[in-house]
ZAMARGU-4260 file (C-alpha; in steps of 0.2 Angstrom, whole numbers, plus 5000, padded with zeros to 4 digits):
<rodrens>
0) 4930/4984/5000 | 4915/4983/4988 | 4909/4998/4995 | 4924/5006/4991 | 4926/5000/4974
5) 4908/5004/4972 | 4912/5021/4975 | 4926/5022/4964 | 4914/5017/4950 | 4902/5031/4952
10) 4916/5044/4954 | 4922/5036/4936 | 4905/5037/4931 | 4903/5057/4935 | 4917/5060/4925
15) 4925/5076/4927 | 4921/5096/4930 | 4908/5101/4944 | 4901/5083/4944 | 4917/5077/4949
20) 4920/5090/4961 | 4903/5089/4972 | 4905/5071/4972 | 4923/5071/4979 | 4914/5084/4993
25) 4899/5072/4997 | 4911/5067/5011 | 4912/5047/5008 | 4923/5036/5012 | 4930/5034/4995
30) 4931/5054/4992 | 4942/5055/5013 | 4953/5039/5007 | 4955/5050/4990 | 4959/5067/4999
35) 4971/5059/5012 | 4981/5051/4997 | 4983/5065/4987 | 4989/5074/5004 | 5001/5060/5004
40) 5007/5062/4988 | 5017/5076/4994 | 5026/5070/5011 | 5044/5072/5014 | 5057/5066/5005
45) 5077/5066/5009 | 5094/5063/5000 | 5098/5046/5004 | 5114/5034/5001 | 5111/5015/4996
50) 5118/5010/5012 | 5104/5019/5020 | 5093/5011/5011 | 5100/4993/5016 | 5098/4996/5032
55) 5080/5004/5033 | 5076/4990/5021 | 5084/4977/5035 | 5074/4988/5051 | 5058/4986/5040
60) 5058/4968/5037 | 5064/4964/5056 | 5050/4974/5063 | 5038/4971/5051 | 5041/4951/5054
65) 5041/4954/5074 | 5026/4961/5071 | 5016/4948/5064 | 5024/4934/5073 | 5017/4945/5088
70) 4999/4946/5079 | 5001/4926/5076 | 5005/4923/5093 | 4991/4934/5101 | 4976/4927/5091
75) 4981/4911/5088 | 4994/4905/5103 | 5006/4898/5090 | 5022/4901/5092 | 5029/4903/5073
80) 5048/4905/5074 | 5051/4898/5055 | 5063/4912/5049 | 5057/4903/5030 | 5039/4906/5030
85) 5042/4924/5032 | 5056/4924/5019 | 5045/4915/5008 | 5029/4925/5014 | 5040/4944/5009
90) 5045/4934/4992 | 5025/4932/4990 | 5018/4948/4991 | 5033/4955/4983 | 5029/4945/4965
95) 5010/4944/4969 | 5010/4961/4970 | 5024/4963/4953 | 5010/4953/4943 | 4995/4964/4949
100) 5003/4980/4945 | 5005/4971/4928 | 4989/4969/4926 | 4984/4985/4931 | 4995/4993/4917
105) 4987/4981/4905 | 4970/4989/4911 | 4976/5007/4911 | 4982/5006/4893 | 4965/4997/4888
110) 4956/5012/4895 | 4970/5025/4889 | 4968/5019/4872 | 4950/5015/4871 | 4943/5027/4882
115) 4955/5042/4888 | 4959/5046/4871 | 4941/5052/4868 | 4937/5061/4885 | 4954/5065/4893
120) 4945/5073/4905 | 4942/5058/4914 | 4958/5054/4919 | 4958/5062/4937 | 4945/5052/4940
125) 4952/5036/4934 | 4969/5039/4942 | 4958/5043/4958 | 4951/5026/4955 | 4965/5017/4952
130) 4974/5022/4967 | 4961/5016/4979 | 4959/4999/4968 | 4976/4997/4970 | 4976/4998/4992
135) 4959/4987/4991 | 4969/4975/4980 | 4985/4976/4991 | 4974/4972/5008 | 4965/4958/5001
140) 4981/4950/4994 | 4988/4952/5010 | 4975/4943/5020 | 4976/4928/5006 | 4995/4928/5007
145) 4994/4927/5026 | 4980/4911/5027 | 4991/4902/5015 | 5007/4905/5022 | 5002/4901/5040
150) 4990/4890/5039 | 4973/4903/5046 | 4956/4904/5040 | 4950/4918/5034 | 4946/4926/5050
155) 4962/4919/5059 | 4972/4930/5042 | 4960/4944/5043 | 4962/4946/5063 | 4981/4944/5061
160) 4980/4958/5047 | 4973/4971/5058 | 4982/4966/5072 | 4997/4964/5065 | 4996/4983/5058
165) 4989/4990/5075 | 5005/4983/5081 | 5018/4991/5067 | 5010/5006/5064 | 5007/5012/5083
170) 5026/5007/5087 | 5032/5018/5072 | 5021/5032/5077 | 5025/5031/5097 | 5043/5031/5089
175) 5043/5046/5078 | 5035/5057/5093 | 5050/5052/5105 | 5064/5049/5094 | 5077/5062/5096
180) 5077/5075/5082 | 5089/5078/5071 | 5098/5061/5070 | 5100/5053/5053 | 5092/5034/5055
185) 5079/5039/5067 | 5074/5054/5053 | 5076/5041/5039 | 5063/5028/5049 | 5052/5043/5051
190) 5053/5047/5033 | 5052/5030/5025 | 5044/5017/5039 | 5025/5022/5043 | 5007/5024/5038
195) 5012/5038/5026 | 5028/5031/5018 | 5017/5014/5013 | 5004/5027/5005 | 5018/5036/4995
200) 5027/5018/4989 | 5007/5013/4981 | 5006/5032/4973 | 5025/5028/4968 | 5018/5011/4960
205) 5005/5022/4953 | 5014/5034/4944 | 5026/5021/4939 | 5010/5012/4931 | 5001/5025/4919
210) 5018/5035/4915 | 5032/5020/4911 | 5033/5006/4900 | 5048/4999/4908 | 5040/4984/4917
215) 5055/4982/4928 | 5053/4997/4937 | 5036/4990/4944 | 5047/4979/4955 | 5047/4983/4973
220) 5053/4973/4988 | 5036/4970/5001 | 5038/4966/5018 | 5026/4959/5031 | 5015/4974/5031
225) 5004/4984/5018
</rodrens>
């Protein structure tokens, strides 16, 4: 994570134009996580209806919960069948996270105020920055939550992290390569369940952070996954 955020500081620090661009080639880690987002930032989308949403919302939070009572029970051998710490755990990352895009926003309009003004040419760079902060901030959030809420050291939540999101993200993607085509909730799992929807929710966050003032439309619903 501090490599990463490292990173994001020089890419600030080259500012914009041809030192921008040849240290977004230099092939780092930041510049790939960079590249892949903004890939992602253009993924599918689909017309849905509110019922639809109800019910990816309910798959999601089943499986994502199945999932790291799985993790739990594999690195730990505790069983934890407590439908209430997971409730409270989703209710926890949802307003953790509610309260760190506020501060993010705070921070964006320092910089848009004190800095961007001046040299707006920065701003690809700072938005670049800002939406791997925000994935660096989401994962170390989530490890927190996941000590607290069941009771692991740091180890115990980070094992269960990873673990936990082998397990969610492998299904969904064994899923979306044998589902039949062509039916509407297996599309709409495909579409809004994965790897590549969770990136589109933080650019979603993202774009919500440096182009709205409304601070109600920073609200999203988390589940037991990033």
């Amino acid at each position: 994570m501090f490599f990463l955020t490292v990173y994001g500081g020089l890419a600030f620090a080259q500012g914009s134009g041809d030192e921008y661009t040849t240290f977004m080639k230099d092939g780092s880690v930041y510049a790939k996580l960079v590249d892949f987002m903004r890939v992602e930032k253009h993924g599918n989308t689909a017309k849905v209806t509110s019922g639809d949403i109800t019910v990816i919302y309910v798959i999601d939070f089943l499986f994502s919960a199945l999932c790291l009572w799985a993790a739990i029970l594999a690195m730990t051998g505790v069983k934890v069948f407590e439908i209430k710490k997971y409730l409270w755990f989703v209710f926890s990352v949802t307003l953790c996270w509610y309260f760190m895009l506020i501060s993010f926003k705070m921070l964006w309009g320092m910089l848009d105020f004190l800095v961007l003004k001046l040299r707006p040419e920065l701003k690809s760079s700072l938005v670049d920055f800002f939406s791997v902060a925000m994935i660096v901030v989401a994962i170390l959030t989530y490890i927190w939550l996941v000590a607290r809420a069941f009771t692991l050291g740091f180890i115990g939540a980070l094992s269960v992290t990873v673990l936990s999101h082998i397990f969610y993200f492998a299904i969904l993607f064994l899923f979306a390569a044998i589902a039949p085509r062509n039916n509407h909730y297996c599309d709409m799992v495909r579409i809004y369940m994965g790897l590549g929807a969770s990136v589109q929710e933080y650019l979603r966050d993202l774009y919500k952070l440096v182009s709205s003032n409304n601070l109600l439309m920073l609200v999203r619903l988390r589940f037991c996954h990033f």
